[in-house]
N, CA, C and O atoms as CSV, one atom per row, in Angstrom:
chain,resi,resn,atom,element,x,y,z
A,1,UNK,N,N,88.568,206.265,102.741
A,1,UNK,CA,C,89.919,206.493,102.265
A,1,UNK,C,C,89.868,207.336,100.989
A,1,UNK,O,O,89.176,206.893,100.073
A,2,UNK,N,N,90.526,208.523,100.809
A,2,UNK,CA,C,90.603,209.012,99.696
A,2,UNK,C,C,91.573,208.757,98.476
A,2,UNK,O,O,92.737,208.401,98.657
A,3,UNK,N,N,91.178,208.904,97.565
A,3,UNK,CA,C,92.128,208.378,96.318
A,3,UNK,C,C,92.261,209.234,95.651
A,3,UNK,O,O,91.363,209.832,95.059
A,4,UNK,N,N,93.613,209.493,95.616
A,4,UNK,CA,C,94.269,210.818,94.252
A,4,UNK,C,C,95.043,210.145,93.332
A,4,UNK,O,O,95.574,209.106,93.724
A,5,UNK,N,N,95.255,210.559,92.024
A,5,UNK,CA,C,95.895,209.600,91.194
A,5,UNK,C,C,96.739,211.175,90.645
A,5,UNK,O,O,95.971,212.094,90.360
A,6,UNK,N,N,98.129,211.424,90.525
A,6,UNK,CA,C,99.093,212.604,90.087
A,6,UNK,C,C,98.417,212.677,88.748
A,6,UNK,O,O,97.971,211.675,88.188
A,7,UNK,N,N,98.345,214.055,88.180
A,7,UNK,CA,C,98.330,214.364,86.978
A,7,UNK,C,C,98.858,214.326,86.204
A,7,UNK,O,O,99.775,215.143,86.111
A,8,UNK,N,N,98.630,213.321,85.088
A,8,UNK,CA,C,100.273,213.039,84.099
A,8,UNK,C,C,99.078,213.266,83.147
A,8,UNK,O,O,97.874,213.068,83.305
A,9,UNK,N,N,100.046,213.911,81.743
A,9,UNK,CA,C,99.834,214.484,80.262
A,9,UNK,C,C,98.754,212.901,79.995
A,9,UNK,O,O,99.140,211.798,80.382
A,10,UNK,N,N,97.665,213.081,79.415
A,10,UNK,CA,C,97.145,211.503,78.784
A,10,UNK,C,C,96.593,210.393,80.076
A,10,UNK,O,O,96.177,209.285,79.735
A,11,UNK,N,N,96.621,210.726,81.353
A,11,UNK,CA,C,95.939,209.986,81.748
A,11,UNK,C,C,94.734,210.455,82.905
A,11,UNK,O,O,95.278,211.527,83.167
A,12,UNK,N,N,93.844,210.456,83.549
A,12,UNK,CA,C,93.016,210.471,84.781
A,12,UNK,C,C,93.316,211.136,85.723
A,12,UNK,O,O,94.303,210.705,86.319
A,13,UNK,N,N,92.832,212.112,86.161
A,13,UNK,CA,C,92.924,212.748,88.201
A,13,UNK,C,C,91.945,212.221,88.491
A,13,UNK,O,O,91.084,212.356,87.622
A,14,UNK,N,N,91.558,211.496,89.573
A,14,UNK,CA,C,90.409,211.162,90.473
A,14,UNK,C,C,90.494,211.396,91.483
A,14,UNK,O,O,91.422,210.944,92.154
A,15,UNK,N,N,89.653,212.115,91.938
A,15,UNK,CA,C,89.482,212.014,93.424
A,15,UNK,C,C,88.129,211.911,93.983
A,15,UNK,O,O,87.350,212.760,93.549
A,16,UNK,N,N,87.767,211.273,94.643
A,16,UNK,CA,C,86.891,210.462,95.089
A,16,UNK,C,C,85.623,211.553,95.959
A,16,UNK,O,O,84.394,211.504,95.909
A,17,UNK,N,N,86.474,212.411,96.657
A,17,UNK,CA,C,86.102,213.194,97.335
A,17,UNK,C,C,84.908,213.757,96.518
A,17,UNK,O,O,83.752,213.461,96.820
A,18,UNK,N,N,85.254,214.695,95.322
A,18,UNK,CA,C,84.231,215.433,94.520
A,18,UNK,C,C,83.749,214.732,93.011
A,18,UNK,O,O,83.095,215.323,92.152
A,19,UNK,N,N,84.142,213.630,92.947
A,19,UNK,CA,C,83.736,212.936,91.812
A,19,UNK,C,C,84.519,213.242,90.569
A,19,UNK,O,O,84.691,212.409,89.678
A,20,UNK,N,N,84.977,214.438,90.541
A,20,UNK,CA,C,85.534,214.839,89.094
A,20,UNK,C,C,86.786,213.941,88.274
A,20,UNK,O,O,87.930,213.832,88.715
A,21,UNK,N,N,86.409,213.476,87.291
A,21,UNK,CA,C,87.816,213.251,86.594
A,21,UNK,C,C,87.728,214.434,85.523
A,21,UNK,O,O,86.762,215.048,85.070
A,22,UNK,N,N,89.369,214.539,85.243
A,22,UNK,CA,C,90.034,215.212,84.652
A,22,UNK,C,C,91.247,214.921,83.895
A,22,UNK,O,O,92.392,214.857,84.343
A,23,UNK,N,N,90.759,214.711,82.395
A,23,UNK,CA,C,91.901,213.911,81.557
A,23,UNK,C,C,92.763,214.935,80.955
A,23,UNK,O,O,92.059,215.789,80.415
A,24,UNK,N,N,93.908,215.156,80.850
A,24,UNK,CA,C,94.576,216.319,80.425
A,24,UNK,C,C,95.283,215.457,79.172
A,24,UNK,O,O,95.887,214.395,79.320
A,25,UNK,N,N,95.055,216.196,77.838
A,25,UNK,CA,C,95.717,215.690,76.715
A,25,UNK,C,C,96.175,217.044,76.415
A,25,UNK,O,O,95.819,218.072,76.992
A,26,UNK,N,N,97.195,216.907,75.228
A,26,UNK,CA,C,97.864,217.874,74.909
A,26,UNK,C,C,97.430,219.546,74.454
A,26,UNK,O,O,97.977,220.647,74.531
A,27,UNK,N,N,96.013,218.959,73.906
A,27,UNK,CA,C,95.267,220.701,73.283
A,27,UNK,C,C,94.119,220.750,74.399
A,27,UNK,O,O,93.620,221.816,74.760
A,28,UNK,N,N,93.893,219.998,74.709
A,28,UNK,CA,C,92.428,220.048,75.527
A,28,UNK,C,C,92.187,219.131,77.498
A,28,UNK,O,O,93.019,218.284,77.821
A,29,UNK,N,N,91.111,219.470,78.423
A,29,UNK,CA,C,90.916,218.685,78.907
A,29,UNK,C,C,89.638,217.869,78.594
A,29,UNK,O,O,88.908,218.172,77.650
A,30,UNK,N,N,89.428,216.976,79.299
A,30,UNK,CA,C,88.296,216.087,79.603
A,30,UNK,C,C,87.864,215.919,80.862
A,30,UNK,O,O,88.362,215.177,81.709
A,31,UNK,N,N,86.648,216.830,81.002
A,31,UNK,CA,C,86.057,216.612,82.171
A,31,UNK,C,C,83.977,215.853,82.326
A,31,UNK,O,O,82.873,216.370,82.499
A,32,UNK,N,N,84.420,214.693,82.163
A,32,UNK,CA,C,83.225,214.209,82.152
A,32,UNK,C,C,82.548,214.240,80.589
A,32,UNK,O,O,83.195,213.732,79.673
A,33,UNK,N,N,81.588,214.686,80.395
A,33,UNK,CA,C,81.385,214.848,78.764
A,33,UNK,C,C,81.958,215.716,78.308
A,33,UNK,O,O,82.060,215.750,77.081
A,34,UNK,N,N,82.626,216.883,79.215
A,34,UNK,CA,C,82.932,218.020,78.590
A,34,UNK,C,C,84.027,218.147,78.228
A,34,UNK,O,O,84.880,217.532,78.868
A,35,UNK,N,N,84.420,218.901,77.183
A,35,UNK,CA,C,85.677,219.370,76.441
A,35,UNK,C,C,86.413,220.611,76.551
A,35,UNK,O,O,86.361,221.398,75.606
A,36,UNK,N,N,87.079,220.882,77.562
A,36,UNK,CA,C,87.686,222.186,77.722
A,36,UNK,C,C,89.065,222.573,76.719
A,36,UNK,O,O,89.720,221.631,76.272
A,37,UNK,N,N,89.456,223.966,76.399
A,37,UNK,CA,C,90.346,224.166,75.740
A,37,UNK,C,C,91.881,224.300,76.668
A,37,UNK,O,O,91.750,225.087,77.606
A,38,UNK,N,N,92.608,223.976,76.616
A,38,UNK,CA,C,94.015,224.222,77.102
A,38,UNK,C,C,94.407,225.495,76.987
A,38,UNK,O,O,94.725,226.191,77.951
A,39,UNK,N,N,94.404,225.967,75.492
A,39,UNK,CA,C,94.879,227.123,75.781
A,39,UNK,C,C,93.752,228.747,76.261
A,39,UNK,O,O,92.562,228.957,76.024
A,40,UNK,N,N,94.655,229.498,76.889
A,40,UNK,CA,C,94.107,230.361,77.537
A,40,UNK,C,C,93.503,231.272,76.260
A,40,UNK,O,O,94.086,231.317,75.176
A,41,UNK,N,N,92.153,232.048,76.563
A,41,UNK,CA,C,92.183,232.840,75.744
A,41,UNK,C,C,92.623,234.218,75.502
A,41,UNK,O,O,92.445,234.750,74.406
A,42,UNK,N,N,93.270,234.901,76.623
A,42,UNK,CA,C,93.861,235.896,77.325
A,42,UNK,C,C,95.239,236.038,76.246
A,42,UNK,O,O,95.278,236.923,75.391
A,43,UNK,N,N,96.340,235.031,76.433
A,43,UNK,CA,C,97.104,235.321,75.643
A,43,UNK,C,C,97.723,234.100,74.737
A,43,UNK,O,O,98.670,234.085,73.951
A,44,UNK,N,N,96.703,232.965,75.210
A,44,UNK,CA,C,97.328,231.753,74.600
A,44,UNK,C,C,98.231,230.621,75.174
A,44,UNK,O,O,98.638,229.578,74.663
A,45,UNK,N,N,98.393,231.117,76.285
A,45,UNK,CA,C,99.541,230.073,76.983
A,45,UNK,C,C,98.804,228.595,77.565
A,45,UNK,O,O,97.576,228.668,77.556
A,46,UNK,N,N,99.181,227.705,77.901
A,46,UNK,CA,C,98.617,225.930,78.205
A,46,UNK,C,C,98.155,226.157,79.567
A,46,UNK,O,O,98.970,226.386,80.460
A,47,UNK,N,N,97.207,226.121,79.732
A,47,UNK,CA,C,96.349,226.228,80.847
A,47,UNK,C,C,96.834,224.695,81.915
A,47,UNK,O,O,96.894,223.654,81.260
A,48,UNK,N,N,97.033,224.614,82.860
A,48,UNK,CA,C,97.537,223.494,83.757
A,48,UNK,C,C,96.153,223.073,84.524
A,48,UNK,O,O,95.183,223.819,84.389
A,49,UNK,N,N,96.027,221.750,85.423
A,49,UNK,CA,C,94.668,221.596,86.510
A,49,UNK,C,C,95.483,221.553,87.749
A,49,UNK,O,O,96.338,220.727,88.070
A,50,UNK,N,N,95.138,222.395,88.262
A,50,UNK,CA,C,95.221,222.991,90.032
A,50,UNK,C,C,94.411,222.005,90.256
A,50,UNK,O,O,93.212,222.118,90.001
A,51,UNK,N,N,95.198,220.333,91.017
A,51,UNK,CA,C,94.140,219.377,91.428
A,51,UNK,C,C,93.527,219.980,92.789
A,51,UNK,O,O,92.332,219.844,93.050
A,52,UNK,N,N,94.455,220.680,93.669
A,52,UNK,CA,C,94.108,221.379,94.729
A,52,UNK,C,C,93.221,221.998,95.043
A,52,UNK,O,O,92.687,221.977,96.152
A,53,UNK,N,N,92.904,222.685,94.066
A,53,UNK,CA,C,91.841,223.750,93.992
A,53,UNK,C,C,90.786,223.763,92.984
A,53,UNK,O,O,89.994,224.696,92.852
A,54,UNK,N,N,90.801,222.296,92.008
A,54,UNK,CA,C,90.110,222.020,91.587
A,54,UNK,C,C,89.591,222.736,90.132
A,54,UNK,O,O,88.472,222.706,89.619
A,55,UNK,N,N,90.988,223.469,89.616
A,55,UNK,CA,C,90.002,224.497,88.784
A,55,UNK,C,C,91.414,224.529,87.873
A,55,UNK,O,O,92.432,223.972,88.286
A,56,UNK,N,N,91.369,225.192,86.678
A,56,UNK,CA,C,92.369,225.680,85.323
A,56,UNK,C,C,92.970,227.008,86.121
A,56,UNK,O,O,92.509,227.970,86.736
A,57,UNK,N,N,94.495,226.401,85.681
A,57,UNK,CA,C,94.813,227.924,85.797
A,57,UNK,C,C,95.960,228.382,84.928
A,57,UNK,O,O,96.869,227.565,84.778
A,58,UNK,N,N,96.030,229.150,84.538
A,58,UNK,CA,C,97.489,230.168,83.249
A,58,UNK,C,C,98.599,230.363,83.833
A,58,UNK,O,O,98.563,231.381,84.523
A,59,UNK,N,N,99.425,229.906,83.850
A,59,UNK,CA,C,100.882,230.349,84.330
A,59,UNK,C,C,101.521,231.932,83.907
A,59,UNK,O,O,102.441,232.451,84.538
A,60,UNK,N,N,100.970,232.452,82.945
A,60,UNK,CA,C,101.443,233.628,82.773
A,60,UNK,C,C,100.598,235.002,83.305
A,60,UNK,O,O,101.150,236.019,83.726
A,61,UNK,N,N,99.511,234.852,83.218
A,61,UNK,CA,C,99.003,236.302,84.060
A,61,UNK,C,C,97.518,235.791,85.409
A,61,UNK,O,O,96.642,236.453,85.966
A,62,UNK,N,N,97.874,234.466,85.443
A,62,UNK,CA,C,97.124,233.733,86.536
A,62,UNK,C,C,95.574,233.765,86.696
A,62,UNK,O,O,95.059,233.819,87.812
A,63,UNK,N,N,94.757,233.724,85.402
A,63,UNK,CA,C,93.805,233.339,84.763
A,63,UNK,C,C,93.357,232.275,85.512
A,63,UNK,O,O,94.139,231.451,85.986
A,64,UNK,N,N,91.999,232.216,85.681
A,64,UNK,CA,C,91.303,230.555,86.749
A,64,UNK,C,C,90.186,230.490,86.232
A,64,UNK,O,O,89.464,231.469,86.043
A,65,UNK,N,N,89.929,229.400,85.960
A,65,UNK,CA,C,88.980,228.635,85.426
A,65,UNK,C,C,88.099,227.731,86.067
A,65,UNK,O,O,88.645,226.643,86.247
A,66,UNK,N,N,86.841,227.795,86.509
A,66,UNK,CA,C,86.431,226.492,87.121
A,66,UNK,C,C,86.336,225.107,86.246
A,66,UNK,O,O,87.069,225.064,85.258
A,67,UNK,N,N,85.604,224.107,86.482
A,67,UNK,CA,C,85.686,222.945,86.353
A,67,UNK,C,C,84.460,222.955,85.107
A,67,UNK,O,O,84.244,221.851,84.608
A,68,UNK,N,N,83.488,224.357,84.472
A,68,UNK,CA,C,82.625,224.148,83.956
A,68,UNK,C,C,83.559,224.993,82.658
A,68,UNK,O,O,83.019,225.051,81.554
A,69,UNK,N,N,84.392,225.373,82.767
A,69,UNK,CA,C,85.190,226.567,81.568
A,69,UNK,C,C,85.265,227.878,82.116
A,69,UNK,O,O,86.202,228.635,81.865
A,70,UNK,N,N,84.475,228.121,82.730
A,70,UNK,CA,C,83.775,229.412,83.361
A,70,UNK,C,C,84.947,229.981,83.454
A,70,UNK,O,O,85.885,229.187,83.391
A,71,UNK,N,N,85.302,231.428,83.622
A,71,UNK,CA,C,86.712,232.919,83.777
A,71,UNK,C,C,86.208,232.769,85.104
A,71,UNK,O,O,85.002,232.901,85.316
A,72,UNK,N,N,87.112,232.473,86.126
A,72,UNK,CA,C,86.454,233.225,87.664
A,72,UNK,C,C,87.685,234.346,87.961
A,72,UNK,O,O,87.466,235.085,88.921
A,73,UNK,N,N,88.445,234.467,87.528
A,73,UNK,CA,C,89.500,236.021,87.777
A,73,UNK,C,C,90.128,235.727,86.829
A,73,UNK,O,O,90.127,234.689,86.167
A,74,UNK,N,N,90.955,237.067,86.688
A,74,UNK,CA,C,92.473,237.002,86.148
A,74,UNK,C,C,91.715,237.641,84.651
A,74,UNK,O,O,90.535,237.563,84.311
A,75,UNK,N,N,92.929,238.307,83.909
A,75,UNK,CA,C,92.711,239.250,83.109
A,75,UNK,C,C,91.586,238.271,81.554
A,75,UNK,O,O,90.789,238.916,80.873
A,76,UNK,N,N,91.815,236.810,81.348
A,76,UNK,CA,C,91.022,236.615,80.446
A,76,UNK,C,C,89.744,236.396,80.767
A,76,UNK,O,O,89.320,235.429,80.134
A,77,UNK,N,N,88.696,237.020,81.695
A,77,UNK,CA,C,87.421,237.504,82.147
A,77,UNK,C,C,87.166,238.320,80.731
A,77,UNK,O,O,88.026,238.861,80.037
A,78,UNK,N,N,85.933,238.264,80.530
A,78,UNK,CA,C,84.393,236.867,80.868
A,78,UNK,C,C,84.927,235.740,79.865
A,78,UNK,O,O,84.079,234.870,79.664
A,79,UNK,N,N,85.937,235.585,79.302
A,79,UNK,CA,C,86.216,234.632,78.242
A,79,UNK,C,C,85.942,232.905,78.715
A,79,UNK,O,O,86.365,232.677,79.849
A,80,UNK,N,N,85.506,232.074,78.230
A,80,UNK,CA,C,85.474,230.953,78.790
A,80,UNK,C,C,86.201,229.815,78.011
A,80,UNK,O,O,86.338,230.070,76.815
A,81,UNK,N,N,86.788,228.396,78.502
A,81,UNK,CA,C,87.472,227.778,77.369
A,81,UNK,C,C,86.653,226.360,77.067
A,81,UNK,O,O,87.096,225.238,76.821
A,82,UNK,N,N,85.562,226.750,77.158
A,82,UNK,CA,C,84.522,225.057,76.121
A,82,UNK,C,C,84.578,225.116,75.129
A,82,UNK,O,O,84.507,226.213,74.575
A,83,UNK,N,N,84.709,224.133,74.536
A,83,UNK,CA,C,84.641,223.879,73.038
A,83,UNK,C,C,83.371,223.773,72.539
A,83,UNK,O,O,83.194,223.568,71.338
């Protein structure tokens, strides 16, 4: 049985499937030990988690991020958002 839990501001995504949690607080995420930045470095806007697709993405010029910080498209390439 798979388990998804909705993404709300301050608490947990799990899904069971790929192991990842993903804590979304207001400046930053939490993914496992790691500390990602929210905002984009492209132009600054709050980066959201695409539970779907598993990855960050920018609402304004559609910037994607994997699950490690990593730029995988979109205009803020090679920029990455770890702290």
């Amino acid at each position: 049985m798979d388990m998804l839990l909705h993404e709300v501001e301050g608490f947990q995504n799990q899904n069971q499937n790929n192991s990842q949690n993903v804590v979304t607080e207001d400046k930053v995420f939490k993914v496992g030990q790691m500390v990602l930045d929210r905002k984009c470095p492209h132009k600054g806007w709050k980066l959201y988690y695409n539970k779907n697709e598993n990855e960050f993405k920018c609402p304004c010029h559609h910037s994607r991020f994997n699950m490690r910080g990593d730029c995988i498209s979109g205009p803020a390439c090679p920029s990455n958002i770890r702290i």
